[in-house]
C-alpha positions in Angstrom: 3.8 -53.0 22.6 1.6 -53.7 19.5 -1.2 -51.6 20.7 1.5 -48.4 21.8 3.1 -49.0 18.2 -0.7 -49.1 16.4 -1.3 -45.5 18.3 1.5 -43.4 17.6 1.1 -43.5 13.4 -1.8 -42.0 13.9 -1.2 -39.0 16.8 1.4 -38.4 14.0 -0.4 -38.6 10.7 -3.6 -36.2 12.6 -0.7 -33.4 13.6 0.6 -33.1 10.3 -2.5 -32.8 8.7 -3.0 -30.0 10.4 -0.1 -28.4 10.5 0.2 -29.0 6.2 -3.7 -27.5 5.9 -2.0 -24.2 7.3 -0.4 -23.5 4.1 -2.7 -24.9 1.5 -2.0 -24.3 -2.0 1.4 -22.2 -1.5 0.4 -18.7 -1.0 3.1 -16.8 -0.2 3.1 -12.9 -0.5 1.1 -13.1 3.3 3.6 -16.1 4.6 3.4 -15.0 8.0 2.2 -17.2 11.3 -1.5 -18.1 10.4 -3.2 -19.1 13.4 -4.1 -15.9 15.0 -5.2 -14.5 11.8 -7.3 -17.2 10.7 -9.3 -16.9 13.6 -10.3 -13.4 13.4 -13.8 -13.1 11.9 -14.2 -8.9 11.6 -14.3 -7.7 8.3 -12.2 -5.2 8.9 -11.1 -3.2 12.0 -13.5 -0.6 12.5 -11.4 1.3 15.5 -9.1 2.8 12.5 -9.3 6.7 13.6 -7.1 9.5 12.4 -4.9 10.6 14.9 -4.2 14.4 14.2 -6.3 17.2 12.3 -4.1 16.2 8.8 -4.9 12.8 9.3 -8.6 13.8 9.9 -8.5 16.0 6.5 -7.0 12.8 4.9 -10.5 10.9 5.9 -12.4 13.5 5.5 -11.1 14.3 1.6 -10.8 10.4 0.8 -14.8 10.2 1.2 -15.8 13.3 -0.4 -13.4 13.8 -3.4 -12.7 11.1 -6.3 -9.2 11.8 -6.2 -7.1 12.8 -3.4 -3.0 12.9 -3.0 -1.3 12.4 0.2 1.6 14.2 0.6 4.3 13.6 3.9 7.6 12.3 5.4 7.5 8.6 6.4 5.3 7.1 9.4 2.4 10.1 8.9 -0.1 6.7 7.9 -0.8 7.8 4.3 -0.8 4.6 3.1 -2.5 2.9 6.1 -6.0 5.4 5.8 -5.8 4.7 2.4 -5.7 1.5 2.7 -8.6 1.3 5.2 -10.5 3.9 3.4 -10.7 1.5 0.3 -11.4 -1.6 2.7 -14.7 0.3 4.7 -15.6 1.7 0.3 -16.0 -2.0 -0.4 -17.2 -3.4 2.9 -20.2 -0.8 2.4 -20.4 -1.7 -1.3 -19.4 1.8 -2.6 -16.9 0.1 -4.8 -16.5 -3.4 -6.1 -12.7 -3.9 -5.4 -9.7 -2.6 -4.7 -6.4 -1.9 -6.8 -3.3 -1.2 -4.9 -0.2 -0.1 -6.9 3.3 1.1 -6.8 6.1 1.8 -9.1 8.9 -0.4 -9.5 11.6 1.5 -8.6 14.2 0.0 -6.5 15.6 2.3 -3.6 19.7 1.9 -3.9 18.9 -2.0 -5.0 18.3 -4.4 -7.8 15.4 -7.0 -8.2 17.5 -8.6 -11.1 19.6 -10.1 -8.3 16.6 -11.5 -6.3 16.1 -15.2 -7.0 13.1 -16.3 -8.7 10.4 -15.2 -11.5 9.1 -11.5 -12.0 6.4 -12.2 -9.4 8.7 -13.8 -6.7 11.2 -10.4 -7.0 7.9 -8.0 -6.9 6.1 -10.0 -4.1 8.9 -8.7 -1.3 8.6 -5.1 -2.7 4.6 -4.8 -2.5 4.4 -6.6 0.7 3.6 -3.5 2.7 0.4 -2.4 1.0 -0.3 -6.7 2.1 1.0 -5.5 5.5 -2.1 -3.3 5.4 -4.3 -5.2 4.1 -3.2 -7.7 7.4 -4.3 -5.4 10.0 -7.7 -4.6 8.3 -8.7 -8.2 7.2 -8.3 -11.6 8.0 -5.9 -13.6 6.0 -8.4 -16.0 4.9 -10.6 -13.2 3.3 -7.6 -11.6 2.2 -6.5 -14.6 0.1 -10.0 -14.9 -1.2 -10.4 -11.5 -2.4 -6.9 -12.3 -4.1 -8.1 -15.3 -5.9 -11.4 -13.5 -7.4 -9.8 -10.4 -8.3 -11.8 -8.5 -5.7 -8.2 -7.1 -3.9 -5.7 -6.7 -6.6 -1.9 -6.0 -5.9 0.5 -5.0 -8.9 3.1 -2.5 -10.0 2.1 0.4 -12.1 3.2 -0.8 -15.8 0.7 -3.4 -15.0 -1.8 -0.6 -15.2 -1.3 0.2 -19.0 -4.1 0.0 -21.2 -6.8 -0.4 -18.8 -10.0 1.0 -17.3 -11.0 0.7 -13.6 -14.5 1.0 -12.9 -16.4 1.1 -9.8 -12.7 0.4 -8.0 -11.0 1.9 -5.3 -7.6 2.6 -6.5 -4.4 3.6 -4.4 -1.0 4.5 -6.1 1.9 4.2 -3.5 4.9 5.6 -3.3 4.5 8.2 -6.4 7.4 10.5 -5.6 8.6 7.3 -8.0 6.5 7.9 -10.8 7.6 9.8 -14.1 5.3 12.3 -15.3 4.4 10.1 -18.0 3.7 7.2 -15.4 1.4 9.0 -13.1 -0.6 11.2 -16.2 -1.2 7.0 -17.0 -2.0 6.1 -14.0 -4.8 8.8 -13.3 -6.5 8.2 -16.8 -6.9 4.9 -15.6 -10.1 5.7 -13.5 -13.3 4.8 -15.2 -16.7 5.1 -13.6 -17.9 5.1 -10.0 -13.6 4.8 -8.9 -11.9 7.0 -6.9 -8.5 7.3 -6.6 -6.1 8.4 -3.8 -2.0 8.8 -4.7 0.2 8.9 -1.5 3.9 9.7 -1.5 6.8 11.1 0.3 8.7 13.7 -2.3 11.9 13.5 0.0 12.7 10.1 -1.2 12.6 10.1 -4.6 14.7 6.9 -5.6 14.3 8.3 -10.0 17.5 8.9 -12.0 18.6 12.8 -12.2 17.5 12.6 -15.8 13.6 11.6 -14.7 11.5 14.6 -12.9 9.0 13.2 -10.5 5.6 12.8 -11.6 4.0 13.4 -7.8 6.2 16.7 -7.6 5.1 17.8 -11.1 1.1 17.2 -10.6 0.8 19.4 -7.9 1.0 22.5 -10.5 -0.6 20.9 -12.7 -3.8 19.5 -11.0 -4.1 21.8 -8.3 -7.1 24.2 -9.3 -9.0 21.4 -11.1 -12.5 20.7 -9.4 -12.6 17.3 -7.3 -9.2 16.9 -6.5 -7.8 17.3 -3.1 -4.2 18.0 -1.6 -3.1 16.9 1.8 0.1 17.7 3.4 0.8 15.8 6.5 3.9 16.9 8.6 6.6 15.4 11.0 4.0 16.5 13.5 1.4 13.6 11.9 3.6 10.9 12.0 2.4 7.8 14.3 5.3 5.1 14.5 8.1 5.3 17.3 8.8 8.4 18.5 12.0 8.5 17.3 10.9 8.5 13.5 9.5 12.1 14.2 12.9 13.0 15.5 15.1 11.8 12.5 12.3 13.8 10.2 13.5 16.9 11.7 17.3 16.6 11.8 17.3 15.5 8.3 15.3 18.4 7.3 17.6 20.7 9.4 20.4 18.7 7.6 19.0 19.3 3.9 18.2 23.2 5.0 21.4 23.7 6.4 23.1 22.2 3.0 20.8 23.6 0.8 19.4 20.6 -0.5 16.1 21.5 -2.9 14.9 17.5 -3.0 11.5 19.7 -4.7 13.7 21.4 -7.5 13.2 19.1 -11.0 12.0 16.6 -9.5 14.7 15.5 -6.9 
């Protein structure tokens, strides 16, 4: 009995050390099951690959312009290619990191009422440009870049007074921007950067009394020399099949009603 008694503290005391080395130093915004991701060495995954000619002009404009806008309904992968667009830029040293962004607008909700500090509410509402980051990197590199600064993550008033140089910098979600916010955002980009500004001007979550910045721009940039417009479809889009489906009767709907989401902004 002494010697079965001796044993088990320490069967017990070896699983939870390995079990508590999981989580190490309480990094949450990636909090999901570790094991399979830990184990993946690629850098990134290199099968990425546009899936329709839009998609292919996405790619194709990312590497050659140093600023692009994406333009499309839901599930068309705008964010995704950006996302691994900037991850193969830095993997091949053509930038030094990579600044994802996003407006903090809530859709129909309030952060004031999520529990914890500023970064606890905003962690939830950036989570799927780390959803991204997931597929194209292994969480261990991911939560290195993290720490050094090489990946940053951060809503767009946290862009304010600086300069990003030799970055690769993605604003998400823009249809949320003011005109103000996005004519801040793009004179943001400092030397050897490019930019690329995805968004989805049928879900614009701004106030009546805002116009929206991503709507705006597109008179306003669109003859100007290295910048590029791409406008993905229902016929681009790349997640369940009924996603494509919904696209089109709420366009029909919107048509039908006479619902301008375009006009000032909305």
């Amino acid at each position: 009995m002494a010697k079965r008694s001796a044993r088990n503290p320490k069967v017990v005391h070896s699983h939870e050390a390995k079990v508590t080395s999981l989580f190490d130093g309480g990094w949450t915004p990636l909090g999901q099951g570790g094991a399979a991701g830990e184990d993946r060495e690629q850098s990134y995954r290199r099968t990425v690959r546009p899936q329709s000619d839009n998609q292919r002009a996405l790619v194709e404009a990312m590497t050659t312009h140093p600023l692009t806008l994406a333009l499309g309904p839901a599930g068309t992968g705008k964010t995704y290619l950006a996302v691994s667009a900037a991850v193969a830029a830095m993997e091949a040293s053509s930038v030094g990191r990579i600044v994802l962004t996003r407006p903090a607008v809530e859709a129909g909700e309030s952060l004031g009422f999520l529990p914890g500090d500023l970064h606890e509410k905003l962690a939830p509402y950036l989570r799927p440009l780390y959803d991204a980051l997931n597929d194209l990197l292994s969480f261990e590199k991911i939560r290195r870049f993290l720490e050094l600064g090489v990946i940053e993550v951060a809503p767009l008033a946290y862009m304010r007074g600086r300069t990003l140089n030799n970055a690769f910098v993605i604003l998400d979600e823009a249809q949320n921007t003011t005109v103000g916010q996005m004519k801040m955002f793009l004179t943001r980009l400092g030397y050897g950067s490019k930019a690329v500004i995805t968004g989805d001007v049928t879900q614009i979550d701004l106030g009546v009394e805002h116009a929206s910045g991503l709507v705006e721009i597109q008179s306003i940039l669109h003859d100007v020399p290295g910048i590029e417009f791409i406008y993905l479809t229902e016929r681009d889009v790349v997640r369940h099949h009924l996603v494509r489906e919904i696209i089109r009767a709420f366009d029909s709907h919107e048509k039908a009603n006479e619902i301008k989401r375009g006009n000032n902004g909305r």
